[in-house]
C-alpha positions as CSV (number, residue, x, y, z in Angstrom):
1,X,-24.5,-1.7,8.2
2,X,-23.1,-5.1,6.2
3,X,-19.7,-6.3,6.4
4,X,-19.4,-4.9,3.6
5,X,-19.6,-1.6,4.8
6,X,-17.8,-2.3,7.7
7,X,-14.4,-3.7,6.1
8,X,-14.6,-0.7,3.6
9,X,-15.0,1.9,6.5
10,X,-11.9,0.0,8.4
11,X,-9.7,0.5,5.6
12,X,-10.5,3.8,4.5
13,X,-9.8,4.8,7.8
14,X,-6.3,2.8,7.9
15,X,-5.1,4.3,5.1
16,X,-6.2,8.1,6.0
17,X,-5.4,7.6,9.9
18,X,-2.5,5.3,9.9
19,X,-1.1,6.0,6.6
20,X,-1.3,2.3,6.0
21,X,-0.5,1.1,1.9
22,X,-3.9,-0.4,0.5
23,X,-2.0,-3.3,-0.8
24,X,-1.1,-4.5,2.5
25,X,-4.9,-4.4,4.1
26,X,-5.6,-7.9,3.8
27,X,-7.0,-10.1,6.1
28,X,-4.3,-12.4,7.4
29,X,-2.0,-9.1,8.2
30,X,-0.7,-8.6,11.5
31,X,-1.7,-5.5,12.9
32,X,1.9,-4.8,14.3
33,X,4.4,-6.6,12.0
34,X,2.4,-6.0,8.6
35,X,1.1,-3.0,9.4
36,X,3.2,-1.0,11.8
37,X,0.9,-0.3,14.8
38,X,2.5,0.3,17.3
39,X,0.8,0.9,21.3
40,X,0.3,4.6,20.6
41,X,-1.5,3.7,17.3
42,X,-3.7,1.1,19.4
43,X,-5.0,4.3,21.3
44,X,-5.6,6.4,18.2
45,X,-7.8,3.3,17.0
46,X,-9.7,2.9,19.7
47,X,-10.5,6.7,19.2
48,X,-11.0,6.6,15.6
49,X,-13.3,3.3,16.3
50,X,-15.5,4.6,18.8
51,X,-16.3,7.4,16.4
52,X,-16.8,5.8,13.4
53,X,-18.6,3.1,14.9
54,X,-20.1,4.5,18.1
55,X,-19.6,1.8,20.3
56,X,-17.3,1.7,23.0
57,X,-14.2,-0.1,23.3
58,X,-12.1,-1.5,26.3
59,X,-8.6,-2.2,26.4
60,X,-9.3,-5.8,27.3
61,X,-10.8,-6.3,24.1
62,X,-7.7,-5.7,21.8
63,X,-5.7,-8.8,23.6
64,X,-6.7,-11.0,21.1
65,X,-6.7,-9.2,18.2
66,X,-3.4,-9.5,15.9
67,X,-4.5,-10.1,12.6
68,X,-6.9,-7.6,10.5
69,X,-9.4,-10.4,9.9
70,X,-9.6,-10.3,14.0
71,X,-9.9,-6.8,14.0
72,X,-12.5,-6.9,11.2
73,X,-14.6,-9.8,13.1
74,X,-14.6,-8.0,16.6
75,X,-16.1,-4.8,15.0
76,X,-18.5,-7.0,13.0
77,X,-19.5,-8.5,16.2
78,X,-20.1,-5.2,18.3
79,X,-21.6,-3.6,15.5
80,X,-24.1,-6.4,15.4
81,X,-24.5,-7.0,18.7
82,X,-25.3,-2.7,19.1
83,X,-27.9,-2.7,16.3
84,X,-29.4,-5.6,18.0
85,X,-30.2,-4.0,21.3
């Protein structure tokens, strides 16, 4: 799967999920203030991640993730690191 691929799944599923405006899905957006997760939404995506992606996720790993270009690189990276193994 490319980057590509990956950033086009992430927002499809932001907008459908978490009824998030398309406009607003750009990379330097804060996943809370920008985009209006709150801590139940962090649960839902960690749901919605591990069955899009089908990896899965710990809580740890959301600690430093605020923007969507963090959230975008951390998926990146386990994707990668998955279809490597």
């Amino acid at each position: 799967m490319t980057n590509e691929e990956i950033i086009a799944k992430i927002h499809d599923f932001m907008i459908e999920e978490f009824e998030v405006e398309s406009e607003k899905l750009i990379p330097e957006a804060n996943l809370k203030d920008t985009l209006g997760l709150d801590s139940l939404d962090y649960i839902d995506l960690v749901v919605v991640i591990e069955s899009n992606f089908k990896f899965k996720v710990k809580p740890e790993d959301f600690t430093d993730i605020a923007s969507l270009q963090d959230f975008y690189d951390y998926v990146i990276s386990r994707v990668n690191s998955k279809e490597l193994a």
